[in-house]
PLY file of the C-alpha trace (Angstrom):
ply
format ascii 1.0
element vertex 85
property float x
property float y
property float z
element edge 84
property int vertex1
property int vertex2
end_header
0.00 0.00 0.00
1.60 3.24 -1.60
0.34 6.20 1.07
1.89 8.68 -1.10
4.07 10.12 1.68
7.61 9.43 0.01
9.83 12.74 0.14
7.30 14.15 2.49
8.09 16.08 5.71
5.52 14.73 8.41
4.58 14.35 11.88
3.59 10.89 13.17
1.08 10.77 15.93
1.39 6.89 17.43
-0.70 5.53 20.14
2.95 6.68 22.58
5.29 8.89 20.86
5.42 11.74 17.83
7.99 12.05 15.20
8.86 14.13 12.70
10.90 13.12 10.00
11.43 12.78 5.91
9.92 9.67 4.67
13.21 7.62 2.87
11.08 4.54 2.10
7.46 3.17 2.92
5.68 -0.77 2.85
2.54 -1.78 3.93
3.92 -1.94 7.24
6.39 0.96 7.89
7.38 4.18 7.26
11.57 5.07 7.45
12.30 8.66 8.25
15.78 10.46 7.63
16.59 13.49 9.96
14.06 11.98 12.38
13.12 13.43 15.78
11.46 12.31 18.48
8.88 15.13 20.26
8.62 14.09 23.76
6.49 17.39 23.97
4.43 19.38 21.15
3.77 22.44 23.66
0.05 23.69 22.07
-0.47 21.02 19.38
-2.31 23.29 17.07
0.47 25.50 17.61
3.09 23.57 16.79
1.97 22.27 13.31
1.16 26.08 12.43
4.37 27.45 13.58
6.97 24.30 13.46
7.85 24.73 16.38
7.78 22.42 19.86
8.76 22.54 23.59
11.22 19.22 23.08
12.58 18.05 20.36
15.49 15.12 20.44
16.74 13.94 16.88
17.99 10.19 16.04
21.55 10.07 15.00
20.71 7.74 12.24
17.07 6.92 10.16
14.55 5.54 12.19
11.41 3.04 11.02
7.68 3.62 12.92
5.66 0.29 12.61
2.33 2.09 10.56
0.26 -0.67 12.83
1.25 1.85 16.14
0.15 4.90 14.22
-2.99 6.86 14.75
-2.37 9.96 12.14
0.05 11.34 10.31
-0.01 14.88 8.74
2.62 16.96 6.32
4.27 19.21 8.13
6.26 22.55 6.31
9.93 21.67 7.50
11.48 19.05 10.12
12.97 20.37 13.38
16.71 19.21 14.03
17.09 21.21 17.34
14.77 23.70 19.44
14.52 27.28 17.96
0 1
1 2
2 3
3 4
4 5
5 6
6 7
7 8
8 9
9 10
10 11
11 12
12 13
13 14
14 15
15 16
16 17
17 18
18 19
19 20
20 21
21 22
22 23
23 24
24 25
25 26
26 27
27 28
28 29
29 30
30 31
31 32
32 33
33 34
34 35
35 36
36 37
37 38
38 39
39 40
40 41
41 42
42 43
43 44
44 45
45 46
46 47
47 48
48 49
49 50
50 51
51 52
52 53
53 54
54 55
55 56
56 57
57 58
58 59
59 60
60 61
61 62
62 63
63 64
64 65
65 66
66 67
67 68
68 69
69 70
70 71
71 72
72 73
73 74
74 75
75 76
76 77
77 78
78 79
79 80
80 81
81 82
82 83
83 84
């Protein structure tokens, strides 16, 4: 199943976590993001995917796969954060 998200910046709600990232690849199962980032805190959610910007942000080193079965949305988002602004 091709979502169409390929190349796209996005943040990933899952039923734990958010990340932002560029989707590298996709499968029917998962989505790998380059420049990924964990958000361990949005700060106003509506807020952050105006503005692009969040209270926490802590990037992976290296890409990072999120199992699609964990997800509950996922939306474009403008740029991905690599640090706090």
């Amino acid at each position: 199943m091709d979502m169409g998200m390929k190349g796209k910046n996005v943040l990933i709600r899952t039923v734990t976590n958010y990340y932002t990232g560029n989707v590298v690849e996709e499968t029917k199962k998962w989505l790998k993001l380059e420049r990924a980032a964990w958000i361990p805190d949005t700060g106003r959610f509506s807020t952050a995917l105006a503005t692009g910007e969040y209270s926490e942000v802590e990037p992976y080193p290296e890409a990072v796969v999120v199992m699609l079965a964990a997800v509950v949305d996922i939306t474009i988002i403008r740029e991905v954060p690599t640090r706090l602004k």
